[in-house]
LUMPAKOL-533072 format. One record per residue (C-alpha): residue number from 0; residue in three letters; x, y, z. Coordinates in steps of 0.5 Angstrom, whole numbers, plus 500, padded with zeros to 3 digits. Layout:
BEGIN
<node num="NUM" residu="ALA" east="X" north="Y" up="Z"/>
...
//
This chain:
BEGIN
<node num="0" residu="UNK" east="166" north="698" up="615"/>
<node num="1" residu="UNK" east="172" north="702" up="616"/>
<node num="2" residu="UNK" east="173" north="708" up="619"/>
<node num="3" residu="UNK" east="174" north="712" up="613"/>
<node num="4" residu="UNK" east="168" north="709" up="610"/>
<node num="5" residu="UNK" east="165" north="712" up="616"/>
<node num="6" residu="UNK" east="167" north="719" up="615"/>
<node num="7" residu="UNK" east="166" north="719" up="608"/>
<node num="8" residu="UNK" east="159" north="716" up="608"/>
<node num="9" residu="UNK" east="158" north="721" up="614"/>
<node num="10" residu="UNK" east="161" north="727" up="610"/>
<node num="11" residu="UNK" east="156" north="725" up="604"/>
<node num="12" residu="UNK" east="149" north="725" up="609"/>
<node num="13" residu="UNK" east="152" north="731" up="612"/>
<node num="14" residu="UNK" east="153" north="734" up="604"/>
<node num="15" residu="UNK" east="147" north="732" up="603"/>
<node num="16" residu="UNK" east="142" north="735" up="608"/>
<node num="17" residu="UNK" east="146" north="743" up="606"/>
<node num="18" residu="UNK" east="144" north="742" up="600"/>
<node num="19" residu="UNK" east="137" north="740" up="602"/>
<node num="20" residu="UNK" east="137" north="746" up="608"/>
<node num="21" residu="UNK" east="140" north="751" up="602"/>
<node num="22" residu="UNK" east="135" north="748" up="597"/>
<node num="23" residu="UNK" east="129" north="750" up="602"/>
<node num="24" residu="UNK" east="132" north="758" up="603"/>
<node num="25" residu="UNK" east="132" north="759" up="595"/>
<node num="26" residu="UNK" east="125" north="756" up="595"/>
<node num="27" residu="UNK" east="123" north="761" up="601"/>
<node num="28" residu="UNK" east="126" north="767" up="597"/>
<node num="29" residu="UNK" east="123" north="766" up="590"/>
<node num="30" residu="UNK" east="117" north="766" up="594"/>
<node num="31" residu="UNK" east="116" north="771" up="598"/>
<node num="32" residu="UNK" east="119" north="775" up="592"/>
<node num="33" residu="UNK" east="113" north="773" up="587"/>
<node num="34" residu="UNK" east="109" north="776" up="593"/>
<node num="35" residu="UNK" east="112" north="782" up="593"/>
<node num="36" residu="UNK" east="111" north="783" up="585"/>
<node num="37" residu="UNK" east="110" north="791" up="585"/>
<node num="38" residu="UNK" east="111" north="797" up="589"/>
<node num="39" residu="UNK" east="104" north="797" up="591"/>
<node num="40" residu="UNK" east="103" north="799" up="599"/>
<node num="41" residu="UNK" east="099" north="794" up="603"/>
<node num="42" residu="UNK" east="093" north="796" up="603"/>
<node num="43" residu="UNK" east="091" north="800" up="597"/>
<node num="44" residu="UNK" east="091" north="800" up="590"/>
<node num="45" residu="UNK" east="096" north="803" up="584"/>
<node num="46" residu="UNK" east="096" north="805" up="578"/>
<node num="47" residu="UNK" east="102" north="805" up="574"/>
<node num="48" residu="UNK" east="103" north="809" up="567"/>
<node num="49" residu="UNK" east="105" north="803" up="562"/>
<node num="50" residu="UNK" east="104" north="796" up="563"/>
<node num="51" residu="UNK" east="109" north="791" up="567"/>
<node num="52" residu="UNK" east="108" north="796" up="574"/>
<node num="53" residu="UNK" east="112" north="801" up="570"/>
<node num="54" residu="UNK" east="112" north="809" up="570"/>
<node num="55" residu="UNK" east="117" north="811" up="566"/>
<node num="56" residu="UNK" east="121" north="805" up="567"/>
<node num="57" residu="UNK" east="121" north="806" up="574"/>
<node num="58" residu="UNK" east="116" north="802" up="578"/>
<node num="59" residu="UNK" east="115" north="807" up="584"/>
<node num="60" residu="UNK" east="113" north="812" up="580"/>
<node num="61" residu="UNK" east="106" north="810" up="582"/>
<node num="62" residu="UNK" east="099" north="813" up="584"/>
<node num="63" residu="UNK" east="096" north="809" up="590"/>
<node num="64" residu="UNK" east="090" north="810" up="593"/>
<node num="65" residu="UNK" east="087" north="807" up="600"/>
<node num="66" residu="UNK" east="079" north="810" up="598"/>
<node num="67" residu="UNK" east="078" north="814" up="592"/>
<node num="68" residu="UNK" east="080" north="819" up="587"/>
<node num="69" residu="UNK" east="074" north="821" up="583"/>
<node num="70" residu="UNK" east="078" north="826" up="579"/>
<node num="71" residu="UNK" east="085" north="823" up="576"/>
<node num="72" residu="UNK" east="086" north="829" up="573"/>
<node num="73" residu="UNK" east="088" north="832" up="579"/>
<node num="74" residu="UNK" east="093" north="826" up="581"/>
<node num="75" residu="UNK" east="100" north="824" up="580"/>
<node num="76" residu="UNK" east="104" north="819" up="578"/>
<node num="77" residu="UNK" east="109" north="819" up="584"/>
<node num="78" residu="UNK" east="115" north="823" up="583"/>
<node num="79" residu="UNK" east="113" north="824" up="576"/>
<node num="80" residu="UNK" east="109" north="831" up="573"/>
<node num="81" residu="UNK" east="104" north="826" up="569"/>
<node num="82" residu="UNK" east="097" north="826" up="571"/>
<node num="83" residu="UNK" east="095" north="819" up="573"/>
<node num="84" residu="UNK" east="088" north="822" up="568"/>
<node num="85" residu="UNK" east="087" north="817" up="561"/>
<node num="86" residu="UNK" east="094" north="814" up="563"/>
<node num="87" residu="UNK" east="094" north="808" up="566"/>
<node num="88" residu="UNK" east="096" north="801" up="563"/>
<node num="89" residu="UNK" east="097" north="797" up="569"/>
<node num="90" residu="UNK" east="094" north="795" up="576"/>
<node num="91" residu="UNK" east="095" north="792" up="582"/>
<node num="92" residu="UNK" east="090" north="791" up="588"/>
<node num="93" residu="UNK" east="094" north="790" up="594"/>
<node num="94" residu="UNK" east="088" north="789" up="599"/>
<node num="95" residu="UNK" east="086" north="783" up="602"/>
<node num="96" residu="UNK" east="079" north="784" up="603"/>
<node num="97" residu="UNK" east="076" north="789" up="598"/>
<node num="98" residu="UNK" east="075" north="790" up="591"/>
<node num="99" residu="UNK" east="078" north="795" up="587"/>
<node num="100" residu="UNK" east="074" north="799" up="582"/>
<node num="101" residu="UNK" east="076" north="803" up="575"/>
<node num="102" residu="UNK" east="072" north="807" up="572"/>
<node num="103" residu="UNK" east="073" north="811" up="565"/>
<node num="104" residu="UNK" east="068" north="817" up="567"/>
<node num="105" residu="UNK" east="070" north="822" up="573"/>
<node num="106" residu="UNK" east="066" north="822" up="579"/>
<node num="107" residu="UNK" east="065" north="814" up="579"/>
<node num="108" residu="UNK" east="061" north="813" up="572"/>
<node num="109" residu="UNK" east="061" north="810" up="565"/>
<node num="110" residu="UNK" east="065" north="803" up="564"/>
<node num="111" residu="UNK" east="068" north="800" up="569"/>
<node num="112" residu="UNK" east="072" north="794" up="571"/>
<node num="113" residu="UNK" east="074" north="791" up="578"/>
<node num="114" residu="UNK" east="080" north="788" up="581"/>
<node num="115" residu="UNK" east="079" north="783" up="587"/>
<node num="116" residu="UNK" east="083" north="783" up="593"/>
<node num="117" residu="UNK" east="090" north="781" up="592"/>
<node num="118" residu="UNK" east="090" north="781" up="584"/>
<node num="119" residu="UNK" east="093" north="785" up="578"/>
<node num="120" residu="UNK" east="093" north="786" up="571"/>
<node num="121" residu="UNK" east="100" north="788" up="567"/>
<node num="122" residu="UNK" east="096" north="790" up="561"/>
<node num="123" residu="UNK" east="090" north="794" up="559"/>
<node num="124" residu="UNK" east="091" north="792" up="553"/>
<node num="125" residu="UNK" east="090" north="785" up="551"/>
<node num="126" residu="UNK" east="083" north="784" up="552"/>
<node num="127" residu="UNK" east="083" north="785" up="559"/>
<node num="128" residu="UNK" east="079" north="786" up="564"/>
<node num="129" residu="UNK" east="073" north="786" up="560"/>
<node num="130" residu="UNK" east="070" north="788" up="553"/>
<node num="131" residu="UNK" east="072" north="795" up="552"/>
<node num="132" residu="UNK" east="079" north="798" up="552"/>
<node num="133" residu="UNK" east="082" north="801" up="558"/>
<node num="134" residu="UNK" east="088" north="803" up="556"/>
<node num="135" residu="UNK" east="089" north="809" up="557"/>
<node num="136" residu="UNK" east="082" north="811" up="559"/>
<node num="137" residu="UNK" east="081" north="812" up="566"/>
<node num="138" residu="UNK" east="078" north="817" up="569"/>
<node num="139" residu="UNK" east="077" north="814" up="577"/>
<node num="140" residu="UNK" east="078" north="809" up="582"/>
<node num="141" residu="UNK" east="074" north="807" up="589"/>
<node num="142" residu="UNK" east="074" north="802" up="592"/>
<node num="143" residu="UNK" east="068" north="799" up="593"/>
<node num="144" residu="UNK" east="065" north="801" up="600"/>
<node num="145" residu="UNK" east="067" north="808" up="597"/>
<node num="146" residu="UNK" east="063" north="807" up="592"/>
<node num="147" residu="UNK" east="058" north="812" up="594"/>
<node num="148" residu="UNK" east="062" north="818" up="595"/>
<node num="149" residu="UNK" east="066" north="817" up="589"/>
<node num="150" residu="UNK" east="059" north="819" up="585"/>
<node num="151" residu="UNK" east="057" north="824" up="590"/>
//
């Protein structure tokens, strides 16, 4: 083999293992942000306006919760003068170990649905999360070692 065929089979190897390493970085990005999907702080629950994780096209504007709120006329959406109240749409449990549950009713009552540890739901009203209708109907939220307080 000659030193050129040398070179050049080495230039190839040397190519190939770039792309193979620059391959791997793009795969790392796309999926550290699937994990980051919402603005939702660790630890906590959020509720956004509209679906998609938006509040007036703005997913920030969000209302978070870290225990319970039985009373979601008396919150905001952040950065916004919109009562969290018969407005929400979309949801994300950003907790690794508790259930979130969302209620129709004030103090923790009427028709309820939970969300596991780490999920979400983009859409109140498609079906989802169960047989009744929450778009735009909850009232309060807790998660589940909160339950008691929330209905005190």
């Amino acid at each position: 083999m000659t030193s050129e065929k040398r070179v050049a089979k080495k230039l190839a190897g040397l190519v190939g293992a770039t792309a193979v390493a620059s391959m791997g970085l793009v795969m790392v990005g796309l999926t550290a942000d699937a994990a980051s999907a919402t603005t939702c702080t660790d630890n906590r629950a959020c509720l956004w306006e509209d679906y998609d994780f938006m509040t007036n096209g703005v997913q920030a504007n969000r209302f978070q919760f870290q225990m319970w709120a039985p009373r979601l006329s008396q919150h905001y959406y952040s950065g916004t003068s919109l009562t969290v109240n018969d407005k929400s749409s979309s949801a994300h449990n950003n907790d690794n170990t508790r259930t979130a549950y969302f209620y129709m009713d004030p103090d923790c009552t009427g028709y309820w649905f939970q969300k596991p540890p780490n999920s979400t739901d983009t859409n109140f009203n498609n079906g989802s999360p169960g047989p009744q209708n929450f778009n735009d109907e909850l009232s309060a939220v807790a998660f589940g070692s909160y339950l008691d307080e929330c209905k005190a």
